[in-house]
C-alpha positions as CSV (number, residue, x, y, z in Angstrom):
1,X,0.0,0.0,0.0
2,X,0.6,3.2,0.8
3,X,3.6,2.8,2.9
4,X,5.2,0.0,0.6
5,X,5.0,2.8,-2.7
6,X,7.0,5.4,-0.4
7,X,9.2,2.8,0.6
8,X,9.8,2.1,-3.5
9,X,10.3,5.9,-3.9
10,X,12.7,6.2,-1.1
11,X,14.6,2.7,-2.4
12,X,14.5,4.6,-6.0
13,X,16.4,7.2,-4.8
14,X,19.2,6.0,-2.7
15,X,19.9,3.8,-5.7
16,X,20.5,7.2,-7.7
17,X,22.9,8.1,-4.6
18,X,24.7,5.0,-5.1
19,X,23.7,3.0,-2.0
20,X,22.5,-0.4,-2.3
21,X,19.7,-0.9,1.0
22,X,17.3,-3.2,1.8
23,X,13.7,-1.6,1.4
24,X,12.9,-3.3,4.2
25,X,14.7,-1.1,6.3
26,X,13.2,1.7,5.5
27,X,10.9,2.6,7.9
28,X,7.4,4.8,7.1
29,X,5.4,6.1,10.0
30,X,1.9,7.8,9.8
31,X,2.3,11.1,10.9
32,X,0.2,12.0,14.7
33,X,-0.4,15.3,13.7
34,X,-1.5,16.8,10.2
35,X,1.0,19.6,10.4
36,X,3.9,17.3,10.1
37,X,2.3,16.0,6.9
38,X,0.6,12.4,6.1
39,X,3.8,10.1,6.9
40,X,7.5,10.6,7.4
41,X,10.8,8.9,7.7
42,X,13.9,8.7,9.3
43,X,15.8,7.7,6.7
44,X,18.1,10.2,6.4
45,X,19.6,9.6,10.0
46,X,20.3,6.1,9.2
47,X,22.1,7.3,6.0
48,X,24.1,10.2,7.2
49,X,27.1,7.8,8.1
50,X,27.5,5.9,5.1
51,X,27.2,9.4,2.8
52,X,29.5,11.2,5.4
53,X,27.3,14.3,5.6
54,X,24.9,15.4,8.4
55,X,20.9,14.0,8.4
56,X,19.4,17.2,7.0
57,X,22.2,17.3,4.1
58,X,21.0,13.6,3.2
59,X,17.5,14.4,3.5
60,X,18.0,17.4,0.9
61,X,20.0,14.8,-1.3
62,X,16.8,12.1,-0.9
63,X,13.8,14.8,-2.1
64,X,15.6,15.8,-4.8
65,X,16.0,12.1,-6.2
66,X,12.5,11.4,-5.5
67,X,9.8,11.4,-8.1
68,X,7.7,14.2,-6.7
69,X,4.6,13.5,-8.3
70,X,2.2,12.0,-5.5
71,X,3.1,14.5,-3.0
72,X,1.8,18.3,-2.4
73,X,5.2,18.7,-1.1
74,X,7.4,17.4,1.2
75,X,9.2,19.0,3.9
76,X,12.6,18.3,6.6
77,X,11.9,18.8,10.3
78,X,14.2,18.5,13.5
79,X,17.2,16.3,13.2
80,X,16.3,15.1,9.4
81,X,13.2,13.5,9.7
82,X,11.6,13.6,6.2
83,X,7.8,14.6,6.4
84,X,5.5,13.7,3.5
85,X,2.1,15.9,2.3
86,X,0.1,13.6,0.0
87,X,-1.8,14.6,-2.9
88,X,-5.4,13.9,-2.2
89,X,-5.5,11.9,-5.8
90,X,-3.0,10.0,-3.8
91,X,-4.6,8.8,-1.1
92,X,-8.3,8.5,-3.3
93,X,-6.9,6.5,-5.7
94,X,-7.1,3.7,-3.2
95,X,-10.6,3.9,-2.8
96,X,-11.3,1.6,-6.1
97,X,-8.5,-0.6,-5.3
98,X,-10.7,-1.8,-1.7
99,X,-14.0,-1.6,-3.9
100,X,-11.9,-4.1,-5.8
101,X,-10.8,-6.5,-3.5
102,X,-13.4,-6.7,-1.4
103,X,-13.3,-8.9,2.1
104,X,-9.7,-9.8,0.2
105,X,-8.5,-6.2,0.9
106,X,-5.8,-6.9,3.0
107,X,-5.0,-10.0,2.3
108,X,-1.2,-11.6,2.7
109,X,0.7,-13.4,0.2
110,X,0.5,-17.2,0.5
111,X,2.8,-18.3,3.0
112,X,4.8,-22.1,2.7
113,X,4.2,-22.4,6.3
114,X,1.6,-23.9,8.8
115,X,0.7,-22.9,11.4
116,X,-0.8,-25.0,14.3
117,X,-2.6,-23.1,16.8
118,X,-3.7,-24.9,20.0
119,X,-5.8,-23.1,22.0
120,X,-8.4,-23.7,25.2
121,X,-7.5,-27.6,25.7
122,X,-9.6,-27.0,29.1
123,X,-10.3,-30.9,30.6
124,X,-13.7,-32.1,30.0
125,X,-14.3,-32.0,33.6
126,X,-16.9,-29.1,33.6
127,X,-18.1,-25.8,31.8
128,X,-15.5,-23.5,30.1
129,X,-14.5,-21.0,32.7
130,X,-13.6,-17.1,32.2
131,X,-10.1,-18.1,31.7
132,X,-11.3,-20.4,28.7
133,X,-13.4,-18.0,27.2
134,X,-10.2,-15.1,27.0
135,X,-8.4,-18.1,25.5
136,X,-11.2,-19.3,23.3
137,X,-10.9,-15.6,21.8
138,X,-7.7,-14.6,21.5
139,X,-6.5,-18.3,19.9
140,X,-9.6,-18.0,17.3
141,X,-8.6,-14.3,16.3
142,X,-4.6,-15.6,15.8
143,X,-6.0,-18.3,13.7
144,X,-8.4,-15.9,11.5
145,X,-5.4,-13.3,11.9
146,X,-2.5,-15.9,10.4
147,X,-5.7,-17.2,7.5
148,X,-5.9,-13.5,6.6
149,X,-2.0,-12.8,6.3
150,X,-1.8,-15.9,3.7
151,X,-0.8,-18.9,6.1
152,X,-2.4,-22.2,6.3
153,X,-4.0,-22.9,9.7
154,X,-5.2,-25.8,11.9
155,X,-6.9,-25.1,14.8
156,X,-6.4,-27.7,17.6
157,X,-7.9,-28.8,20.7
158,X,-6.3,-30.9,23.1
159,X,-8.3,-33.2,25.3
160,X,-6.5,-34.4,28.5
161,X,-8.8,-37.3,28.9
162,X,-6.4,-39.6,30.8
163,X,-5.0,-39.0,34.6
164,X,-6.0,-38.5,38.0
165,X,-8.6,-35.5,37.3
166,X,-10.5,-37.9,34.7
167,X,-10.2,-40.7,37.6
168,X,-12.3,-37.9,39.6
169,X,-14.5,-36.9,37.5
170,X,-15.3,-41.1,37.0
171,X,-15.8,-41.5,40.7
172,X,-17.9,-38.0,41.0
173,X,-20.2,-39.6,38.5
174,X,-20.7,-42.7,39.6
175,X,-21.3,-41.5,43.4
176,X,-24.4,-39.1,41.6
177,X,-25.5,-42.1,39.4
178,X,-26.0,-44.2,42.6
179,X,-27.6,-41.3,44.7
180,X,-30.1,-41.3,42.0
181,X,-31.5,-45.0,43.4
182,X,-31.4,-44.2,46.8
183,X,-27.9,-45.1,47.6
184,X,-26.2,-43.2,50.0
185,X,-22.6,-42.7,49.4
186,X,-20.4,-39.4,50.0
187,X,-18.5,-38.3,47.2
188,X,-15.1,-39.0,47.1
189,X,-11.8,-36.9,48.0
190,X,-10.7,-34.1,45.3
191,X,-14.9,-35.0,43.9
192,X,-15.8,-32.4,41.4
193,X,-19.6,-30.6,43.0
194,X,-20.9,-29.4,39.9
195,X,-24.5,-29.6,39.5
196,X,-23.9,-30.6,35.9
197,X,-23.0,-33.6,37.2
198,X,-26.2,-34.4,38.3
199,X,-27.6,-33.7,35.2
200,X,-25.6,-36.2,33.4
201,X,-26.3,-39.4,35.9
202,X,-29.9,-38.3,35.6
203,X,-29.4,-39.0,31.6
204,X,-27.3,-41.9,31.7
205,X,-29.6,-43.6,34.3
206,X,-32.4,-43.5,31.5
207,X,-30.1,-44.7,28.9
208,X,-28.2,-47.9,31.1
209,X,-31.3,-48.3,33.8
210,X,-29.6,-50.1,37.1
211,X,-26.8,-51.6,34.9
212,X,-24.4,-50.1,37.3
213,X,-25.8,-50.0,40.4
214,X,-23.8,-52.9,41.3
215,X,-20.5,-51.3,41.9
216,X,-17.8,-52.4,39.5
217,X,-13.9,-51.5,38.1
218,X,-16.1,-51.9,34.9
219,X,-18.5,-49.1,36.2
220,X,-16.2,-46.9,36.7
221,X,-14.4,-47.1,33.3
222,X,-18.2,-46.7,31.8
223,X,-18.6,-43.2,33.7
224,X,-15.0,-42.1,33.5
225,X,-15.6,-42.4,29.5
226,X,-18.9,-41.0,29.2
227,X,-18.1,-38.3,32.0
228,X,-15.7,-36.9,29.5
229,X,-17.4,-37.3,26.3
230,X,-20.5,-35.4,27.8
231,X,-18.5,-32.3,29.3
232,X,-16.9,-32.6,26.1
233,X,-19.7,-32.1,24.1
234,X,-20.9,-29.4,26.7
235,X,-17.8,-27.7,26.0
236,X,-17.9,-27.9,22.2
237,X,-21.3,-26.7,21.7
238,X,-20.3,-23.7,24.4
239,X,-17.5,-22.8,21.8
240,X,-19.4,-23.0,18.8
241,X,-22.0,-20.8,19.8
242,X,-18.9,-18.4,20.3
243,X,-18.0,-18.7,17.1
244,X,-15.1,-21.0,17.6
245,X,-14.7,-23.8,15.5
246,X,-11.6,-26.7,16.0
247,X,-9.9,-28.6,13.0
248,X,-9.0,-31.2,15.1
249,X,-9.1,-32.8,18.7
250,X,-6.4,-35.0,19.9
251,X,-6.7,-36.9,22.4
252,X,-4.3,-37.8,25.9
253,X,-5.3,-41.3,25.8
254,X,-4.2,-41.8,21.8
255,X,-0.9,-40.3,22.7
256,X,-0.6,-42.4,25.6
257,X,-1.4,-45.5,23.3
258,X,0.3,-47.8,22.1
259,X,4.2,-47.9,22.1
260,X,4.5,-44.3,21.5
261,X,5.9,-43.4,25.0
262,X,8.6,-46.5,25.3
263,X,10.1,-45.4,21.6
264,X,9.6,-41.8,22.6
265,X,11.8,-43.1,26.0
266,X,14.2,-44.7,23.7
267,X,14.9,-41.4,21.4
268,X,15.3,-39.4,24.8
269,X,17.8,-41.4,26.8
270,X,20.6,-39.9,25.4
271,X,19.5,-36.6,27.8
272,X,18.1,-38.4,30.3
273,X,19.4,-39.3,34.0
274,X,18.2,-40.7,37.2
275,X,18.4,-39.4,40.4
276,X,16.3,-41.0,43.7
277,X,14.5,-43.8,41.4
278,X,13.4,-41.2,39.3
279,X,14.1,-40.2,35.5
280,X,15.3,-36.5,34.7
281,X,15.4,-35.1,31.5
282,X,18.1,-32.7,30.4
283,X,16.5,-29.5,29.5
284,X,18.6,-27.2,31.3
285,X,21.4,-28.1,28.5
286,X,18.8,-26.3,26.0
287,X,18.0,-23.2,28.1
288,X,15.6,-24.1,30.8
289,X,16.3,-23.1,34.2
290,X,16.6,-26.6,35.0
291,X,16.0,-30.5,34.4
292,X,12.9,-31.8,34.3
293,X,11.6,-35.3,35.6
294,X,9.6,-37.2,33.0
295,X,9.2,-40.5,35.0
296,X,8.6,-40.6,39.1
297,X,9.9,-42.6,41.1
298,X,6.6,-44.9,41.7
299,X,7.2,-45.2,37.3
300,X,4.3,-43.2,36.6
301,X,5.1,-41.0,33.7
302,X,4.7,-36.9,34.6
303,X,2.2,-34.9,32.0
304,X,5.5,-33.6,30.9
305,X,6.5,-36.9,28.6
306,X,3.0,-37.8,26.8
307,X,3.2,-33.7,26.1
308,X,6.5,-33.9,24.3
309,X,5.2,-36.8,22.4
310,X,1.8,-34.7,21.6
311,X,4.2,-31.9,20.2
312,X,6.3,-34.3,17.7
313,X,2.8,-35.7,16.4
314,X,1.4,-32.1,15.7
315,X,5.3,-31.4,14.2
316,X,4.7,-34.9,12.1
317,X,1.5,-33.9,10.4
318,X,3.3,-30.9,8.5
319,X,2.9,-27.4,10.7
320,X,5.7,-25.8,11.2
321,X,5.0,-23.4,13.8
322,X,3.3,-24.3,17.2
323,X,1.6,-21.8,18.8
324,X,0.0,-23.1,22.4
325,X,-2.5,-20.6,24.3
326,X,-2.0,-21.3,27.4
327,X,-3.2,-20.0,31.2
328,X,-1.5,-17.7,33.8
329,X,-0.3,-20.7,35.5
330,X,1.7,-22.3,32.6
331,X,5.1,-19.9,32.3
332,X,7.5,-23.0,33.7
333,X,6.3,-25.1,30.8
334,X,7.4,-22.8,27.9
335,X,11.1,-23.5,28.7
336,X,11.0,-27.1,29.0
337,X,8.8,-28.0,26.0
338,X,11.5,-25.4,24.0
339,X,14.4,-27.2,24.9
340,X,12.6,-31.3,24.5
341,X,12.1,-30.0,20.6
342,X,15.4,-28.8,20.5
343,X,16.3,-32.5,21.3
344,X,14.9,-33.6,18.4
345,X,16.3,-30.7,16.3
346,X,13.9,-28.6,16.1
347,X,15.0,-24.6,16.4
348,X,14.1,-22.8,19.6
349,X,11.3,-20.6,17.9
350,X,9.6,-23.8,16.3
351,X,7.2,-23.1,19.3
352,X,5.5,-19.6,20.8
353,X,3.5,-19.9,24.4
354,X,0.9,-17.2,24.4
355,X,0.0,-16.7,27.9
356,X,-3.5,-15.6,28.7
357,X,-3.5,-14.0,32.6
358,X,-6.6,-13.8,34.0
359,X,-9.9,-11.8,34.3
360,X,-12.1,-10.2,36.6
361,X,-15.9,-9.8,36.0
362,X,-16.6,-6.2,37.8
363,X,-20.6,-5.3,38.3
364,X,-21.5,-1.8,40.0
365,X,-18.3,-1.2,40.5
366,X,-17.2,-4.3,42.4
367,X,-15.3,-7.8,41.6
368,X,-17.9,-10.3,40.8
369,X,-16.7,-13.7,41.9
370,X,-19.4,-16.1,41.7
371,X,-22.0,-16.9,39.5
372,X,-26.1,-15.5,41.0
373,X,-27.4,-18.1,39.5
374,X,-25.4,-20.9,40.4
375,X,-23.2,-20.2,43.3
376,X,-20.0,-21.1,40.7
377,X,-17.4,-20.0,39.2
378,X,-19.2,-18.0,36.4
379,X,-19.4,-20.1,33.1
380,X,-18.7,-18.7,29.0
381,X,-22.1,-19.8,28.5
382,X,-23.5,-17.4,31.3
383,X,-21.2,-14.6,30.3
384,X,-22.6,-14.6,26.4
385,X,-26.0,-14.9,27.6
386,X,-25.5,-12.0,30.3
387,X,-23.9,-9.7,27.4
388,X,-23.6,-11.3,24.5
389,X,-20.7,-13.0,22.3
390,X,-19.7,-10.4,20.3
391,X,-19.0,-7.9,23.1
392,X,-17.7,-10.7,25.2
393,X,-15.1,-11.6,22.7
394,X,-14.4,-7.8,21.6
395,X,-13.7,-7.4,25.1
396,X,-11.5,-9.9,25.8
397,X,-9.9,-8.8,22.9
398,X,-9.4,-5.2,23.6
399,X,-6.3,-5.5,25.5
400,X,-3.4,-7.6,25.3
401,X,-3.9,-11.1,26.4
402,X,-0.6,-11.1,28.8
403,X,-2.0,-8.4,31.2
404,X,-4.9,-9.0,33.5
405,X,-8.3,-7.7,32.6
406,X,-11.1,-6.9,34.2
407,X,-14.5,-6.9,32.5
408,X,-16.9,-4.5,33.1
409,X,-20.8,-6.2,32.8
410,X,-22.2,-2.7,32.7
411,X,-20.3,-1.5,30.0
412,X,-20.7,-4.7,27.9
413,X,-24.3,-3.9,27.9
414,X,-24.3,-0.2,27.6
415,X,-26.2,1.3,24.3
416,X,-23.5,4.3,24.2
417,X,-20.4,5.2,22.2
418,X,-18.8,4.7,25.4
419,X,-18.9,1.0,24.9
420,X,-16.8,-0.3,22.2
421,X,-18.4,-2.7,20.7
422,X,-21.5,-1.0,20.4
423,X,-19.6,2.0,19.1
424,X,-17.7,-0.2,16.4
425,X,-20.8,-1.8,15.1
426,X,-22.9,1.5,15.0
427,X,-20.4,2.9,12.9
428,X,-21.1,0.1,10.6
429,X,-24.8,1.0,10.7
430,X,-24.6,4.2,10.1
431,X,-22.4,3.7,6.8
432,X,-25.3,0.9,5.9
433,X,-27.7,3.1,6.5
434,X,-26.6,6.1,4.1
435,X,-25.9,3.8,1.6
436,X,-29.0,2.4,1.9
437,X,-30.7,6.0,1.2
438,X,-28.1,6.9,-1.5
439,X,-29.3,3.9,-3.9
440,X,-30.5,6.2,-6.2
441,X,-26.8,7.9,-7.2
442,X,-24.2,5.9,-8.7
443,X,-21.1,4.8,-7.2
444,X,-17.8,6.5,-8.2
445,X,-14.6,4.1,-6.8
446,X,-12.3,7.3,-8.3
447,X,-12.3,9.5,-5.1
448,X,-12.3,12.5,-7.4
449,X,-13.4,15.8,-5.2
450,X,-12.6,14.6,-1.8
451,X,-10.2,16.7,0.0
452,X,-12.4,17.7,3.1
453,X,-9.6,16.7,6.5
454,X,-12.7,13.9,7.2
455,X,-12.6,12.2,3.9
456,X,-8.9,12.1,3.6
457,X,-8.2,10.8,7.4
458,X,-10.7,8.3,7.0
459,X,-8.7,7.3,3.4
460,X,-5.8,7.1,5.0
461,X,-7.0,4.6,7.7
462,X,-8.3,2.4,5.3
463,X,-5.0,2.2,3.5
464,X,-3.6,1.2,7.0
465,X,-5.1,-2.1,7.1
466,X,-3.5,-4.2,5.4
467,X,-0.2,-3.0,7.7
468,X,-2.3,-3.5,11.1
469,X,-3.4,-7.0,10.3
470,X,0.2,-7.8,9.4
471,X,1.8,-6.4,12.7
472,X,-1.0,-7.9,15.0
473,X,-0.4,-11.2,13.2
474,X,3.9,-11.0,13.2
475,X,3.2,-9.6,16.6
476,X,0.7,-12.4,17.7
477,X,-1.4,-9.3,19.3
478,X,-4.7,-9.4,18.5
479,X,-5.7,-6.5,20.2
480,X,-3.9,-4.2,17.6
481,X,-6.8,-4.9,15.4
482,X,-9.3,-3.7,18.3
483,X,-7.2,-0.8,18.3
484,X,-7.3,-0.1,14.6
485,X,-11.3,-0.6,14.7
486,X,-12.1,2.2,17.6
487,X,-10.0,4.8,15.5
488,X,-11.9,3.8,12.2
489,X,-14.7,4.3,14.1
490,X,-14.0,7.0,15.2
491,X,-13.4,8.5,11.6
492,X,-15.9,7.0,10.3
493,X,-18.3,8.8,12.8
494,X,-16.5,12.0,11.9
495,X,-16.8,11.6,8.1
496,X,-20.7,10.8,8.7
497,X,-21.3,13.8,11.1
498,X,-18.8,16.6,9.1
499,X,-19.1,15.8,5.3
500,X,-23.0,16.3,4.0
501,X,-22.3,12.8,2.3
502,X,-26.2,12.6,0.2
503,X,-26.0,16.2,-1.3
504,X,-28.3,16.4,-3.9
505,X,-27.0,19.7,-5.7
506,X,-23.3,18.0,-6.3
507,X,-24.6,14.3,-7.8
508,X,-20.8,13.0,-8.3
509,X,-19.3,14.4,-5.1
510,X,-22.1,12.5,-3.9
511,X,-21.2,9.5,-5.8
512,X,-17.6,9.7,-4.7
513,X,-18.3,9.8,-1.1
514,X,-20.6,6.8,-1.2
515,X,-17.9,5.1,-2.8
516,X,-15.5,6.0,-0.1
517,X,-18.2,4.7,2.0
518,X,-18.6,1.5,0.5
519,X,-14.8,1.2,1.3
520,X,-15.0,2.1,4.8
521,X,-17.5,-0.4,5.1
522,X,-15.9,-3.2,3.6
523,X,-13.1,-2.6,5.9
524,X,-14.6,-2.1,9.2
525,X,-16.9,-5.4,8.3
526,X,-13.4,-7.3,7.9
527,X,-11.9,-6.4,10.9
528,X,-14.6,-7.2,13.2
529,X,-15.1,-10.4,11.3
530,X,-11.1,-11.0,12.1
531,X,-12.4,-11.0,15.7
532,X,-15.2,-12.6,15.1
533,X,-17.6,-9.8,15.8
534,X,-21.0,-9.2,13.6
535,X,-21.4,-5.9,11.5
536,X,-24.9,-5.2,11.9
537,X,-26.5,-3.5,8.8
538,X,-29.1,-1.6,11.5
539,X,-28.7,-1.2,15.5
């Protein structure tokens, strides 16, 4: 875009000074304030010791290699920072290029690489929590975020399905299934409480009758198994009405099949040890901040081992990149994973841990712990229906998923620009709605005539998109899209409320504005969509 052709200008010229530099390099900002023109450089200052002459000496040397033409002129300030004041056939011209492209404006090249993204993995012990549902999110919006830059993505979910909090959930089960015939029997140690739970012996007992009412080892492996796949399905339809979708779910007790673990041992005992009947591994030789044990000393492996094996498998079926969105609690486990790839050969960066920290819901002005209607920790599902998925997820999207959050009920619900969801989308309405009344003129994708400050800001956002999905995405910060929305949002409220858009005395200024309109629309439609947020044609 925009950037890129200043870049080729800039590239154009030192090649007429006899410098050979990587374009690359060349770094274009958009200018804060107006009166320090549309975008500017520091070029010069990164060329003034290679040419031997001060900043503002290189900068005069730069303008008067450049091809003028797109710019009402261009200007030197401070130190040599090179300030550039766009034609506004410059910046117009772009107009017809979104029209164009469409939802595809934007777009990155296609990548070679693939990108697995696994996100939530929460066990199938109970309802998605708040943590869950900032994961849920912000691993979605990565995913849409990588698809939109031009890599191919799979979206994974793990399912820890084996171990001692599936052995609990089992017994929980089977202690409610029994209750339900009159059998008195306390639930267990480390028993999970949910009322859920309840609801699930109440269906299996019409589906099995008394079958199990006898206790047996045989029971317990029924519950245990149908435990899991009913919280699982709980949890799947819970994300799909979020509008998060998986690929793929793998399963612990696949990965702990088999002889996967022994050869997985095998290929691992060159870096392994023991020490008091236990088996270390050597990570700290590959930069954790120290060894890890894979195998106790009762000989029951640690989550750590099936997890390295999980990693090789998703490395085996062709992504490239790992990408695991993981909780608060989980910063020990970047290091080690890191350095059991490295084993194997893999390079360090072959996997990124985004951490997800944790949320607070805040109601009249105080921390809201515990759900009204249940007494429990408060669920996804109660948060969408209390506000809605598309401000919960714009919310938890807002700010960067490392810091903590807290999320303000009444704000989610407010009907006021104050509220940024509802402020995003009734931008959209309002550019639906003046398009809707201008049907009558014709559509002009030129951009000829505008040249009021409102068109030409809101032109110049536009041509910033495809830049801000590419940093959010090489910056794995999805948030800089939320960002990008609130100031289009903001212009495009501006261009609404300052330009007389429908003016029936000038019929192709009007036809050029409702083609700039069309753009902004397109735009502000994608980005919400990259967070999975409607763009409601009314509000």
């Amino acid at each position: 875009m925009i950037d890129i052709r200043l870049q080729e200008l800039i590239k154009d010229a030192t090649v007429k000074l006899g410098l050979d530099i990587d374009q690359d390099t060349i770094v274009i900002e958009t200018s804060k304030d107006s009166a320090h023109g549309d975008y500017a450089t520091n070029i010069a200052m990164q060329l003034a010791r290679p040419l031997r002459k001060n900043p503002r000496e290189v900068a005069t040397l730069l303008i008067n290699a450049m091809d003028q033409t797109p710019f009402e002129k261009i200007e030197i300030a401070g130190p040599g920072f090179i300030n550039f004041f766009l034609k506004p056939e410059t910046l117009s011209k772009y107009i017809a290029t979104i029209l164009k492209e469409g939802s595809n404006f934007g777009n990155g090249s296609k990548k070679d690489t693939k990108v697995n993204i696994e996100f939530v993995s929460a066990n199938p012990t109970g309802k998605l929590h708040l943590g869950h549902a900032r994961g849920a999110a912000v691993g979605d919006t990565l995913a849409r975020l990588f698809i939109k830059s031009g890599y191919e993505v799979i979206r994974e979910f793990y399912v820890n399905d084996a171990g001692v909090q599936i052995d609990n959930l089992g017994k929980s089960l089977y202690v409610r299934y029994l209750n339900l015939f009159g059998i008195e029997k306390e639930l267990p140690k480390d028993a999970y409480h949910s009322t859920d739970l309840i609801a699930i012996a109440e269906s299996l007992k019409a589906e099995i009758g008394d079958k199990y009412v006898k206790e047996s080892k045989e029971g317990l492996e029924y519950f245990k198994l149908e435990g899991t796949n009913k919280f699982l399905e709980i949890i799947k339809n819970d994300l799909q009405n979020f509008d998060v979708v998986f690929d793929v779910y793998s399963y612990e007790t696949k990965v702990r099949a088999g002889n996967t673990i022994p050869k997985l041992l095998e290929k691992l005992a060159p870096f392994t040890y023991e020490e008091d009947g236990a088996t270390f591994l050597k990570t700290s030789d590959f930069g954790d901040d120290k060894d890890r044990v894979i195998i106790k000393s009762n000989g029951d492996f640690t989550y750590f081992l099936p997890d390295i094996a999980y990693h090789l498998n998703k490395l085996s079926r062709g992504s490239s990149l790992l990408i695991d969105v993981l909780g608060a609690d989980h910063h020990g486990y970047i290091g080690r994973m890191k350095a059991a790839l490295q084993m194997f050969n893999y390079p360090a960066d072959t996997l990124e841990v985004q951490i997800i920290q944790l949320v607070r819901i805040i109601q009249d002005g105080k921390e809201l712990k515990m759900s009204k209607r249940t007494g429990n920790a408060i669920t996804l599902e109660e948060l969408c229906e209390e506000v809605g998925v598309d401000a919960a997820r714009y919310f938890f999207l807002a700010k960067s998923a490392s810091t903590h959050f807290d999320f303000d009920l009444d704000l989610a619900t407010e009907s006021s620009s104050a509220n940024p969801v509802y402020y995003a989308q009734y931008a959209h309405a309002r550019l639906s709605a003046v398009l809707a009344r201008g049907e009558k003129f014709s559509l002009d994708p030129s951009g000829e005539g505008l040249k009021e400050a409102a068109e030409l800001n809101l032109i110049k956002q536009l041509i910033a998109y495809p830049s801000a999905v590419s940093d959010a995405t090489m910056t794995r910060e999805p948030y800089k899209i939320a960002n990008y929305i609130q100031k289009l949002a903001s212009l495009v409220h501006s261009f609404y409320t300052e330009v007389r858009i429908l003016d029936e005395s000038n019929v192709q200024l009007t036809s050029a504005r409702l083609g700039l309109s069309i753009a902004a629309q397109i735009v502000l439609k994608d980005a919400l969509t990259l967070l999975g947020v409607s763009a409601p044609q009314t509000m």
